[in-house]
DOROVO-786370 format. One record per residue: residue in three letters; x, y, z of N, C-alpha, C, O in turn. Coordinates in steps of 0.02 Angstrom, whole numbers, plus 50000, padded with zeros to 5 digits. Atoms other than C-alpha are relative to their C-alpha. Example, Ala and Ser with C-alpha at 12.3 -4.5 7.8 and 13.67 -1.06 7.14 Angstrom:
BEGIN
ALA500454994150000506154977550390500455006050000500975005950033
SER499584994149997506844994750357499615005550037499865011050045
***
This chain:
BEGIN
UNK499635003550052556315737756824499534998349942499064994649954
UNK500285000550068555655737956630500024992350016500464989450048
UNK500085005650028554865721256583500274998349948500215002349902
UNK499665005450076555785709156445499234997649963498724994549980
UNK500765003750041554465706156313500174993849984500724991149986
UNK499785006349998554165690656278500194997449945500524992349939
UNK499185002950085554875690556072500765001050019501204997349999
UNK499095000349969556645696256160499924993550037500164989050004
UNK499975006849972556325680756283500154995349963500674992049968
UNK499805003450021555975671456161500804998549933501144993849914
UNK499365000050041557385676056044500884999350037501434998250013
UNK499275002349944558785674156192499834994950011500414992850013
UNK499945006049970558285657156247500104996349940500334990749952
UNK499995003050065558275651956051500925001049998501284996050006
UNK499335002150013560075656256028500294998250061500874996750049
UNK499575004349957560695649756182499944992449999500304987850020
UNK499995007450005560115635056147500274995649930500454989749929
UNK499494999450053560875636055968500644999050013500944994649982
UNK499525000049998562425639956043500494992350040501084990650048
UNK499815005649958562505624456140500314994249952500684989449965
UNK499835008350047562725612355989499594994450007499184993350052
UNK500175004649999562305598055939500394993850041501004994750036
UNK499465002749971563045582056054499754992049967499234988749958
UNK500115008050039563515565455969499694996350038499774996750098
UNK500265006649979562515550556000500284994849994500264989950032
UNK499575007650013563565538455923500595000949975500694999749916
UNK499124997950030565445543155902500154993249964500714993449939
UNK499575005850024565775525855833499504996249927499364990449914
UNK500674999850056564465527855676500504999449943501065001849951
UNK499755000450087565045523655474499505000249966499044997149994
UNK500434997550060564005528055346500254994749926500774994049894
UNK500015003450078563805517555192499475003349937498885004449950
UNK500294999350047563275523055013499984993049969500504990949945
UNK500055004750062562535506754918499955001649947499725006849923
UNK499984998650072562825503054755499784991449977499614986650012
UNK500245006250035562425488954638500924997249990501004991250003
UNK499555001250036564205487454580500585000450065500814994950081
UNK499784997749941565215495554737499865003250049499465007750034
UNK500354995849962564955503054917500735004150017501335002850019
UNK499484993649969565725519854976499734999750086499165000650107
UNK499894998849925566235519155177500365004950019500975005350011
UNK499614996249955566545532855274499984998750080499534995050098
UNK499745001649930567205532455473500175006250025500345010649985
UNK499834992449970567525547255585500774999849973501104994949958
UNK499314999349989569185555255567500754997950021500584992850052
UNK499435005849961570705547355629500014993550040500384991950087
UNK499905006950011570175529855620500464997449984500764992950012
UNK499845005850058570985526055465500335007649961499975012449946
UNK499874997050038572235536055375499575002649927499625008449908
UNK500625000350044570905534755232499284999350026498924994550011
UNK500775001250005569205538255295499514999149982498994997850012
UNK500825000650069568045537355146500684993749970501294994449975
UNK499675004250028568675520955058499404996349956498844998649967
UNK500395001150044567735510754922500154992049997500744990249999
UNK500075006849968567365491854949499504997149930499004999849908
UNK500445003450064566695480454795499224996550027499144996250088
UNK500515003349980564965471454806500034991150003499574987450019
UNK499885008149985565695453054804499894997850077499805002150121
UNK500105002749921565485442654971500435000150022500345000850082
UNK499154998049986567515444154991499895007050009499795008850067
UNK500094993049993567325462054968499635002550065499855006850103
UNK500524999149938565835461955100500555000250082500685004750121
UNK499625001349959566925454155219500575001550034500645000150094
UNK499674997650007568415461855199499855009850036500225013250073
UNK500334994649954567315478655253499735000850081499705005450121
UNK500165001049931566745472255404500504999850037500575003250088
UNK499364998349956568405468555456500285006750028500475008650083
UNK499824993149992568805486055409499735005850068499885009950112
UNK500434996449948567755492855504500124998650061500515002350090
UNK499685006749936567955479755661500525006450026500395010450071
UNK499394997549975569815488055662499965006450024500245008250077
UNK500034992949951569185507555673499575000450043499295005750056
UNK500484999549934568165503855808499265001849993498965004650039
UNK500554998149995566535505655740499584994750031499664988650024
UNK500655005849982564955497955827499355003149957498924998849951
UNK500674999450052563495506255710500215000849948500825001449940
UNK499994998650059563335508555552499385000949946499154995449930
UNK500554997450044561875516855425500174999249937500735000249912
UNK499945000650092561585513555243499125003449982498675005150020
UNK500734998450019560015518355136499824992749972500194988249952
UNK500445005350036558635506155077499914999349923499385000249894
UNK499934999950080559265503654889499844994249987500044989750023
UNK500235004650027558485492054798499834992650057499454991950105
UNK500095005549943558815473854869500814998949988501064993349982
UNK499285002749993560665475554863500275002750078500875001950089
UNK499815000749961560725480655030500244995050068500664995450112
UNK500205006649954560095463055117500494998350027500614998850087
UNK499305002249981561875455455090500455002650023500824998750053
UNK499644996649960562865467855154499805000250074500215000450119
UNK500414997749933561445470355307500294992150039500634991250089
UNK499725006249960561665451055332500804998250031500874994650081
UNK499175001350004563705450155334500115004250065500275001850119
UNK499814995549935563885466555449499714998350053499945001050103
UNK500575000349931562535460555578500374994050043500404992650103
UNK499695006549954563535444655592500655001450008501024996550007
UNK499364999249965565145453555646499805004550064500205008150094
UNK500064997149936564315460155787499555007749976498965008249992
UNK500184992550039563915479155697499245000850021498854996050022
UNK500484997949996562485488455738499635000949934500035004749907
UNK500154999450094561595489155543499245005750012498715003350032
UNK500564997550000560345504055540499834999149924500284997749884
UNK500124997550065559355506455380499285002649978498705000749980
UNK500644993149994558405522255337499755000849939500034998349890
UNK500474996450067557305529255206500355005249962500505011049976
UNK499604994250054558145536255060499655007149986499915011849956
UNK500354992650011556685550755067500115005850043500015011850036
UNK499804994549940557305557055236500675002749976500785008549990
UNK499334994450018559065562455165500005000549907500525002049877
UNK499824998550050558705563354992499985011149983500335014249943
UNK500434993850010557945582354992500535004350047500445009950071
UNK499574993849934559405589155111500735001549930500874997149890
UNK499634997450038560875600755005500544994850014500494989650047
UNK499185001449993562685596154999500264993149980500834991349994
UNK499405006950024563065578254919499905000849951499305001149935
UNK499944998950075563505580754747500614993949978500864994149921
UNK499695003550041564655565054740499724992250056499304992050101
UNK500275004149942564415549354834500334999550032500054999450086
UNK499624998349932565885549954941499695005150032499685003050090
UNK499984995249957565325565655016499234998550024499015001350074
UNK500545003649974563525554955021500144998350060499995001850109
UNK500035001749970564135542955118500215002050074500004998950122
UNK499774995649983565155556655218499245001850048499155001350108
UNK500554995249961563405565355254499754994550035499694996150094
UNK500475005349954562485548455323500414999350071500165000850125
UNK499584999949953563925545655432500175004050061500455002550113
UNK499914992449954563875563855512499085000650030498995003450084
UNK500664999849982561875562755532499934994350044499624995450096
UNK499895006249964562105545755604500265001250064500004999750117
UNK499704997749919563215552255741499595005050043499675005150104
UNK500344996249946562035565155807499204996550002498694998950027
UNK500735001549977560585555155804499585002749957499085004749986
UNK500584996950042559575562155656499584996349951499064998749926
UNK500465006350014558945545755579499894996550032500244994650079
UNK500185005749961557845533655626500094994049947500254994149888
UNK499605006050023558175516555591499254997449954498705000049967
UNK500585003550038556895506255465499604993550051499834991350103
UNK500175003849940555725494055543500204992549958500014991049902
UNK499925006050011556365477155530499824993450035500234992850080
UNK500345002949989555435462655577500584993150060501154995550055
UNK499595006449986556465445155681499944996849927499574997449879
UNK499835006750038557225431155590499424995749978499284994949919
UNK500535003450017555785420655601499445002549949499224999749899
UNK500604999050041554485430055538500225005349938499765008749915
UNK499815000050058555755436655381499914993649970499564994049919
UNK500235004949996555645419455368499574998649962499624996749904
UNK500655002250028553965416755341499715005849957499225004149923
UNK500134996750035553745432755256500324998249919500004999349868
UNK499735003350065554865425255112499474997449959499164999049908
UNK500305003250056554095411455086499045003549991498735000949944
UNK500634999150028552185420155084500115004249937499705003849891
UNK499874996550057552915431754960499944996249944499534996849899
UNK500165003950069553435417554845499134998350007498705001849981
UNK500775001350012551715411454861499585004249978499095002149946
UNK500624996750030550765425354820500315001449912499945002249863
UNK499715000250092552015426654640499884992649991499894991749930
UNK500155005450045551635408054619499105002049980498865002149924
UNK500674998550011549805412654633499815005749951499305005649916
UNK500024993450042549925428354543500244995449924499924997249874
UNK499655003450066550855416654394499524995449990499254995449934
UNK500645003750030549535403954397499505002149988499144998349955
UNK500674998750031547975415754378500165004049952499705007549930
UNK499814997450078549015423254220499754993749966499324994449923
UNK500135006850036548885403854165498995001449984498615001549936
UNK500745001350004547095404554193499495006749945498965007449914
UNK500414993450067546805421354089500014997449949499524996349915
UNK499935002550078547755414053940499614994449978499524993449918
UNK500325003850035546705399553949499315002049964499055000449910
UNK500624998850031545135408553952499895005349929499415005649891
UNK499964995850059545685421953821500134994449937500034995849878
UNK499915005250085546085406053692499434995149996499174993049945
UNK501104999649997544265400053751499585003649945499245001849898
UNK500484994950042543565415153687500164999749932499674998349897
UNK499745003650041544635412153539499734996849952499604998549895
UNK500155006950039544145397253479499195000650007498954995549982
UNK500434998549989542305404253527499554995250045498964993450043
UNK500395006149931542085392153686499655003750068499825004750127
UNK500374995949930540845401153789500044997050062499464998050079
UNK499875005449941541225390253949500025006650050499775005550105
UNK500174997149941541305405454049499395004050030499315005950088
UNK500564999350004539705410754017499324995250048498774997350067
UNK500415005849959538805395754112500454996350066500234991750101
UNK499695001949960540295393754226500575003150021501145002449999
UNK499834995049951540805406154350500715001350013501005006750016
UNK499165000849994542655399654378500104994449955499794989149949
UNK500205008450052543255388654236500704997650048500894992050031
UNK499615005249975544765384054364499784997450063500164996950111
UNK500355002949974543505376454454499924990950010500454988149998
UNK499875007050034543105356654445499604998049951499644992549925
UNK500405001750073541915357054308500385003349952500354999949901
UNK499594995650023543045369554229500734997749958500924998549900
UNK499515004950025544605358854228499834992449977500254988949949
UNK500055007250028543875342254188499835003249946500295002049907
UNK500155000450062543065349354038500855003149940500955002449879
UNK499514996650050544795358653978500384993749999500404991549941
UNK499645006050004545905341954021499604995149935499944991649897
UNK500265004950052544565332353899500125004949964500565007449998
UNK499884996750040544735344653773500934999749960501134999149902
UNK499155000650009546825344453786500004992949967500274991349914
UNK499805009050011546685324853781499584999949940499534994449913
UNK500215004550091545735325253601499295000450021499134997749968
UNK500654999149990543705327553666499835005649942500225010249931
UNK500294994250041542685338053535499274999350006498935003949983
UNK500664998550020540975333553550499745001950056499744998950110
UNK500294997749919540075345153668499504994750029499624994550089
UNK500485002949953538725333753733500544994050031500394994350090
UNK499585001849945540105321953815500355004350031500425003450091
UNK499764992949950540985338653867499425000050042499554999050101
UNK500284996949958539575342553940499734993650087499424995050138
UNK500175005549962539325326454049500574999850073500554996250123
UNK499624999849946540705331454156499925008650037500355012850049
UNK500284996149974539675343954228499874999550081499314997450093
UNK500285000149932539655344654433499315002350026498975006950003
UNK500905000549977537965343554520499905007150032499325008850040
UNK500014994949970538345360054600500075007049920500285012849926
UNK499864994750048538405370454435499125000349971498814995849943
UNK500605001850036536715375254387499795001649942499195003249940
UNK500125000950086536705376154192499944993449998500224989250033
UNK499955006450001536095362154124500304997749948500515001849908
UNK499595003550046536935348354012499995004649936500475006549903
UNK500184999050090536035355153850500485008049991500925009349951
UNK499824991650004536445375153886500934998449990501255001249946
UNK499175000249998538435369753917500064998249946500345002249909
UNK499615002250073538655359553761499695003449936499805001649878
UNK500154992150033537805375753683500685002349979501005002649926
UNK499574995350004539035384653731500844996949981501305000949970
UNK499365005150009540585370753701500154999049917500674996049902
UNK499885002150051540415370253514500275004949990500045009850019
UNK499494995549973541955380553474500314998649918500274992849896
UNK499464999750055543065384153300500924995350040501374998950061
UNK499555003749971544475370753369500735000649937500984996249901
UNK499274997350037546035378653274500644996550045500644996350107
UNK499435005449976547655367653311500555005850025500955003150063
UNK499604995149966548685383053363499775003350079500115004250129
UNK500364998749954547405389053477500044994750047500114996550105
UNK500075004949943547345371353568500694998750014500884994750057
UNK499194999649980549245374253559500175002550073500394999250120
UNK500074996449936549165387653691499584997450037499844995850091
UNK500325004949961547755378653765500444995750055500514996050116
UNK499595007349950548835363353823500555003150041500635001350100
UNK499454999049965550315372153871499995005150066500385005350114
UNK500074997049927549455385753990499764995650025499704996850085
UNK500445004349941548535370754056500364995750032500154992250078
UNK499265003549963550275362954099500385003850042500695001350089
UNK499734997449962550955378154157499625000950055499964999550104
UNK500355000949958549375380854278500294992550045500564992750100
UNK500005008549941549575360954360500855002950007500845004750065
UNK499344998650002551455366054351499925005050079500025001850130
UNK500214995649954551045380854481499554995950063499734995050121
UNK500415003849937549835371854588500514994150042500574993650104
UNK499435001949958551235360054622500515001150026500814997450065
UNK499534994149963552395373054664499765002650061500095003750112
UNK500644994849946550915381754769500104993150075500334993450132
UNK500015006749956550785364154858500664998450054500624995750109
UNK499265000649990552765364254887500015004350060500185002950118
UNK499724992049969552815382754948499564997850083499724999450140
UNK500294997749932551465378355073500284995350055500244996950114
UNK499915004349941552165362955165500615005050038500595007050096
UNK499524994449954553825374955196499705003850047499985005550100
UNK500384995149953552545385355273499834997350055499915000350108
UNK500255000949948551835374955378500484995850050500304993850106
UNK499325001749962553615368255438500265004750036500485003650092
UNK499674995049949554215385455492499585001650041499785002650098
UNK500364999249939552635388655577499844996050037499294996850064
UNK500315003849949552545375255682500875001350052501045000150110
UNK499344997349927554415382055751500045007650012500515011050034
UNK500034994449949553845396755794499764999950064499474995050087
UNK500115002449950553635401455951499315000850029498975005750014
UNK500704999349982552045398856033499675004850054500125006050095
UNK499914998549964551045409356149499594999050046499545001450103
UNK500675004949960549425396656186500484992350013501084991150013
UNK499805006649999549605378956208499434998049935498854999949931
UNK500435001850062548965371056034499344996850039499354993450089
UNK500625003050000547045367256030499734996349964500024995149911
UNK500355003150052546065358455950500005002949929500055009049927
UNK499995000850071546045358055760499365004049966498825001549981
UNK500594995850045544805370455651499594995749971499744991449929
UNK500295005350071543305362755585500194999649944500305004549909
UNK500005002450086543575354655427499695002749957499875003349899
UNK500374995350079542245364655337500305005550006500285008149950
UNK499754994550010543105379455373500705001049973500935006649965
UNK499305003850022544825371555311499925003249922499425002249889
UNK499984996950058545415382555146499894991849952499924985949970
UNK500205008050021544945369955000500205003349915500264999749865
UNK499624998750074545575381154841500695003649996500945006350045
UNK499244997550003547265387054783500215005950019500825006450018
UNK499864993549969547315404254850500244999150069500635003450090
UNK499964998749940547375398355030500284994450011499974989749985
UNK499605007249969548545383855102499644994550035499244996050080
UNK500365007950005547905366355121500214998850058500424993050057
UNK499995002749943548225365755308499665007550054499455013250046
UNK500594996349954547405372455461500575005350037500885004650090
UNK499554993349992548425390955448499535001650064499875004650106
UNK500364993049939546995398655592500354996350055500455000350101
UNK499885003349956547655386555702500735001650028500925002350086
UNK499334998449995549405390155671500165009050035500505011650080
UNK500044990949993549165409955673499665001250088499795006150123
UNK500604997449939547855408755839500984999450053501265003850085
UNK499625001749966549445399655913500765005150018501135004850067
UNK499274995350019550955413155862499815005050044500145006650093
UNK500034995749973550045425655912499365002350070499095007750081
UNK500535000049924548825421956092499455000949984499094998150026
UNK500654999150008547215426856016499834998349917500174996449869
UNK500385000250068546065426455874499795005249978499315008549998
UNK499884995550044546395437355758498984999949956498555004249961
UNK500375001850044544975430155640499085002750034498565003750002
UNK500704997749950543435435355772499785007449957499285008149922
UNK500194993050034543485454355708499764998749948499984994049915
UNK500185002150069542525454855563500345004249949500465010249947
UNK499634996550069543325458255405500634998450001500975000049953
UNK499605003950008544715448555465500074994649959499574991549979
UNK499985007150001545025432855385500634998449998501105002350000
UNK499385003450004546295419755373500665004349968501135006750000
UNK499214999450048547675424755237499725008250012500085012249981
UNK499764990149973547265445055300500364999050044500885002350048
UNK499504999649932547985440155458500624995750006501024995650053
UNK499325002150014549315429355384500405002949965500915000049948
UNK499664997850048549885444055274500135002650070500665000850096
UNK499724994449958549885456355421500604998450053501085001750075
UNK499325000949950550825445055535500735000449984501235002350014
UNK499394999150037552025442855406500415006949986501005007449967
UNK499744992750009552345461055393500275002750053500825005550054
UNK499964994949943552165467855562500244996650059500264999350114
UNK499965003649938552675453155668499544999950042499005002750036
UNK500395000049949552085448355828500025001550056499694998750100
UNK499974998149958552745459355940499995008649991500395012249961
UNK500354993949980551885475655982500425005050013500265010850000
UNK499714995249946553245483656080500485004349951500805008849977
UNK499614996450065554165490755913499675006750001499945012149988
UNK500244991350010552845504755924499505001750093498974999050111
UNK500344998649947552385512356104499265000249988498984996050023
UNK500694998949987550495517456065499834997649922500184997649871
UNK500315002950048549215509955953499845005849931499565003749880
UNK499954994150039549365530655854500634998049958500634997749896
UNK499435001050044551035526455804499794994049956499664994149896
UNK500145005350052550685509855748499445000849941499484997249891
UNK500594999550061549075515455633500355004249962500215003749903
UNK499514994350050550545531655567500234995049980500104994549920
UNK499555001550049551605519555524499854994149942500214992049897
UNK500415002250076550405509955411499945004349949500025003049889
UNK500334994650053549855526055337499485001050002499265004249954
UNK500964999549953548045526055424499935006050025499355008150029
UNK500174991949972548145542755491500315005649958500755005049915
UNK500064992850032548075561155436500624999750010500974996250047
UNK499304998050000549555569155388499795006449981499615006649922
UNK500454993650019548865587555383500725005749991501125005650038
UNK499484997250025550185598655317499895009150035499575013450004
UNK500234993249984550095615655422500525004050011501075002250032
UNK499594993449991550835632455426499685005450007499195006349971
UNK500364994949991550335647755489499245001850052498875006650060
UNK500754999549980548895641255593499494995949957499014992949980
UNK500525001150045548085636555418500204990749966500784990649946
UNK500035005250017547985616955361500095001649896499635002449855
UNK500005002150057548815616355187499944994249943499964995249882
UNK500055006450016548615597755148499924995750043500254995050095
UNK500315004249953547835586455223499874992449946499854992749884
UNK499925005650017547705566155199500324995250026500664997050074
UNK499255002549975548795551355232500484998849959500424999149898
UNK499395000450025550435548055200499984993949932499674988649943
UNK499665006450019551095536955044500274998349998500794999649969
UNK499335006049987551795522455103499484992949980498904990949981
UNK500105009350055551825504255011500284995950067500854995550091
UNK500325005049944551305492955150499644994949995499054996649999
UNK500325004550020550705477555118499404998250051498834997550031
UNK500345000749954549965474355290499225008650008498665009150033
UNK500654994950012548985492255251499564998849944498975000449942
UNK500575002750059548355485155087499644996150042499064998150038
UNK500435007249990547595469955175499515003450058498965000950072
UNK500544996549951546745480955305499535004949973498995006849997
UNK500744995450042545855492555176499544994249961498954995849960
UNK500095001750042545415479555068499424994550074498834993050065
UNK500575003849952544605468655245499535007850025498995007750054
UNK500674994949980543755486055275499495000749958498915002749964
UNK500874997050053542795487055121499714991949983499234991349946
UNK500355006049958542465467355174499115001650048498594998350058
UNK500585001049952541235473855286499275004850002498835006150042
UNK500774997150025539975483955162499454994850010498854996350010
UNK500745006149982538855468255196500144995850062499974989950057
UNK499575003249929539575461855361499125003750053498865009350059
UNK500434996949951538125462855485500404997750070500344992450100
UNK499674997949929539115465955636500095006850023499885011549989
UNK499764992349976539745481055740500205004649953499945009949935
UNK499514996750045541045485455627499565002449928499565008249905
UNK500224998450051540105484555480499285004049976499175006349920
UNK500284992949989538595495855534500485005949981500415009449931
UNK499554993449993540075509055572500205000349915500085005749887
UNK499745001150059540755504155399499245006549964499345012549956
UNK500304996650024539125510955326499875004350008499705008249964
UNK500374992349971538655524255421500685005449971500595011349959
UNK499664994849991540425530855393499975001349886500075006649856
UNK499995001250064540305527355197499365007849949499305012049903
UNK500664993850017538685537555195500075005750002499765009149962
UNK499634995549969539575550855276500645003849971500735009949972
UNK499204998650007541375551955219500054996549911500484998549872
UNK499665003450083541415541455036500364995350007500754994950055
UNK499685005549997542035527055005500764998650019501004994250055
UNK499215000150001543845530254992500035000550065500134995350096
UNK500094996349905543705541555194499934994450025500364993350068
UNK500415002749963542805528355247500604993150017500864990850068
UNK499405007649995544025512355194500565002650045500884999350086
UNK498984998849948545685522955274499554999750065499754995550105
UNK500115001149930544535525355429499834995550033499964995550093
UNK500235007949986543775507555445500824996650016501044994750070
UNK499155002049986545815502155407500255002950070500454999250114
UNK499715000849929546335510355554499705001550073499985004050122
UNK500285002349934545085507055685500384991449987500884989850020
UNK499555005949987545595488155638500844999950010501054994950041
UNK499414999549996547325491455639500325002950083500915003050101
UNK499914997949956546915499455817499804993750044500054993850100
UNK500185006549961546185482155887500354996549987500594995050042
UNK499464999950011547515473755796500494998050057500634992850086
UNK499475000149948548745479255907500014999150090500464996850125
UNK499985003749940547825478156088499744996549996499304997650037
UNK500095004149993547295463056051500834995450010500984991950058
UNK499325003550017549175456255992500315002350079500374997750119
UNK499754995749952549905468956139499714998850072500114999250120
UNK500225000549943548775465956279499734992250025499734989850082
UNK500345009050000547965446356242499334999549979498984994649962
UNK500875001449996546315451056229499614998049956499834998649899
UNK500365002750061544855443456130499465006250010499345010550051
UNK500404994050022543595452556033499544999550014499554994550050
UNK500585003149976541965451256067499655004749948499815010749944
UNK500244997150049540895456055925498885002850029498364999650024
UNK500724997949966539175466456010499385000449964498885002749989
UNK500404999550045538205463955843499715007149970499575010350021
UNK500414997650008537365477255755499535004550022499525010650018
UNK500554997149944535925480455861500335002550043500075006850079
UNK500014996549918536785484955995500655007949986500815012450024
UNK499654994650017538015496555887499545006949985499635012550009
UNK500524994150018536465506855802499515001450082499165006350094
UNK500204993449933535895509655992500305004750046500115009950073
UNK499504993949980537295516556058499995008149945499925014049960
UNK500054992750057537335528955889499465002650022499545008750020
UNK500724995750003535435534355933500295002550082500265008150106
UNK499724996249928536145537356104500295006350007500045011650028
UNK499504995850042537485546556050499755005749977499905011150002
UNK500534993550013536225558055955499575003250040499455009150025
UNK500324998149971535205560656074500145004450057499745008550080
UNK499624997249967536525566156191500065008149975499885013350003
UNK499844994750072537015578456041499455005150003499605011049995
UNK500634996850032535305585156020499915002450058499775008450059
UNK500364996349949534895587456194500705007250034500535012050069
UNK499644994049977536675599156228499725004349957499595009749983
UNK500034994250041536175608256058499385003750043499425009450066
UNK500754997349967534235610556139500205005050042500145011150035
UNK500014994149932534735617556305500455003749996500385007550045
UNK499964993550039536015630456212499665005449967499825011249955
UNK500514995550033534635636656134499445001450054499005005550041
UNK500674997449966533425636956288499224995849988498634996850001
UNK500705003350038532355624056207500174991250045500704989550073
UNK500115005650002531845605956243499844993749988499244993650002
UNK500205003950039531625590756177499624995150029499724991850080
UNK500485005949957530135579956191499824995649943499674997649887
UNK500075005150028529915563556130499564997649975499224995050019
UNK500485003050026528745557156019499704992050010499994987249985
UNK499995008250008527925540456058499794998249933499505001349888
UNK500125003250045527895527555952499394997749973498954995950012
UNK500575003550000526585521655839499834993249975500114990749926
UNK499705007650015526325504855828499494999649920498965002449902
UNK500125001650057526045499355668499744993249990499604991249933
***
């Protein structure tokens, strides 16, 4: 009996398995197109004398859909991630029971056949039923929550160091060198001298008397630099960014007690400890005026803050992003893909046409490149590796690969409980000489050769 080659093999087991079809996953799927103005719903077939129907964006309107839906028996339902008009709809349907997926407008934008938006929402609806999207990652209640309010906070902060440009650009202005002898002018030598200035002060040598003991210019050099063209328009803008600044800081102040109200009802997974030293207690406006490591150690079983290149508000962005439960992504690979930490090598043919990672706008991946290139002066483990890989790979290589080794501790730390234990330095650059030496001695005895060791000479 002639042998079957194995391209006929494979070309009979290909269409039989073609011929089999596709089999629904979710017969009871609707598809939504958002809109700013109106949404288009479609429903399988003989639901609803009208299967594709068109529903306004009011909260009546909302409601009125859910019902709709309710009646043809749907339990899921998919939309795309448009703008932020999907939230309210996501919120309304979730609370009639409804399954609410919501996918990436990049996975069905690039596929043929919708040329209107009924026949859009038509196509989500039909992909939805066999299972061909995945759902977006969405975080719990709680820690949307607290992702809110850090958001506002970082736009109040972002709005108050605009304040602080305009002051120093109407500084320069008025030709008040003050930043010249003083590093941060929203500092406290910084703001006492601009508040006397607002309140009617002109002569630098009392400006300069409100000089802190920690600034080391002295009196004479500051009220150098304080004698200034004092134009009444210029101290116009003056006063009023210096109102809108204190304006912000008491907003900032606001935003953080909310903060530290929802995090004390989250849920815990230590028993609270003791209180963070006090010197380590944030003490300027970037970072919240209460003891966040304490709060964060508590949410999430360990200490985050041990790894180096962690700190505080990195690991209060990431929690805020990624939550605090692990189990959203089986292995610590997925979780570094779905930052955008790993290769995305584009192949065909055998041959690697693109290579890199993916772009995706991740906030929790900003804050992990930005604590990797933290640890060009970090004498620890990490920050050996940091250099060696820098030396190696370039700066850019080096930050995505530093990002997702942390992004790989990260998660079995959060995932498993464990603490870090940081092996210093020294004991990283002897493992590497190890490592080489290993290296050197397979290349040697490939070649038939041997390697012998030089002693040392003492010096």
């Amino acid at each position: 009996m002639a042998k079957v080659s194995k391209t006929k093999k494979t070309k009979s087991k290909t269409k039989r398995e073609w011929d089999e079809g596709l089999s629904a996953l979710n017969r009871n799927a609707a598809g939504i197109d958002v809109g700013s103005a109106e949404h288009y719903v479609a429903v399988p077939g003989g639901r609803d004398p009208e299967p594709v129907q068109t529903f306004g964006s009011f909260t009546a309107d909302l409601h009125r859909m859910a019902q709709w839906l309710k009646a043809c028996g749907i339990e899921t339902v998919v939309m795309q991630a448009t703008g932020v008009y999907w939230i309210a709809l996501f919120q309304i349907l979730e609370s009639y029971g409804l399954q609410v997926n919501v996918v990436n407008a990049r996975h069905t934008k690039t596929l043929p056949g919708r040329k209107t938006d009924v026949l859009e929402c038509q196509w989500l609806q039909k992909l939805h039923t066999f299972g061909l999207l995945n759902n977006s990652f969405r975080p719990t209640e709680e820690i949307q929550i607290l992702r809110t309010y850090l958001r506002q906070r970082e736009n109040l902060v972002a709005a108050g160091s605009t304040c602080i440009q305009h002051m120093q650009k109407t500084l320069t202005q008025m030709n008040v060198q003050l930043a010249n002898v003083i590093s941060d002018i929203s500092g406290v030598t910084g703001m006492a001298i601009l508040r006397a200035i607002v309140a009617g002060e002109r002569d630098p040598d009392r400006l300069s008397t409100l000089k802190h003991g920690r600034v080391r210019a002295s009196r004479r050099e500051i009220a150098r630099r304080l004698e200034g063209n004092w134009r009444e328009e210029l101290l116009f803008v003056l006063e009023q960014s210096l109102e809108l600044y204190d304006l912000y800081v008491r907003k900032i102040a606001v935003c953080d007690q909310r903060i530290e109200l929802h995090l004390k009802t989250m849920t815990s997974k230590i028993e609270p400890g003791q209180s963070s030293d006090p010197a380590a207690l944030p003490l300027t406006r970037q970072e919240p005026r209460f003891s966040l490591k304490d709060h964060l150690c508590r949410i999430t079983g360990v200490d985050l803050t041990k790894v180096a290149g962690l700190q505080v508000q990195t690991v209060q962005t990431i929690i805020s992003e990624v939550g605090v439960d692990m189990s959203r992504w089986k292995t610590e690979k997925q979780f570094a893909s779905w930052l955008g930490l790993c290769p995305d090598n584009r192949i065909s043919g055998g041959k690697i046409l693109k290579s890199g990672t993916r772009q995706v706008v991740n906030r929790a991946a900003t804050a992990l490149r930005l604590a990797a290139w933290s640890l060009i002066r970090s004498q620890s483990a990490l920050g050996a590796n940091f250099r060696r890989l820098r030396s190696k790979l370039g700066a850019p290589k080096a930050i995505t690969a530093m990002a997702h080794k942390l992004a790989r501790l990260i998660y079995r730390m959060m995932k498993f409980g464990t603490e870090y234990v940081d092996k210093g330095m020294a004991a990283y650059e002897s493992r590497y000489r190890q490592h080489q030496m290993k290296w050197l001695s397979r290349q040697a005895a490939s070649l038939n050769l041997q390697l012998i060791p030089v002693p040392e000479v003492a010096g």
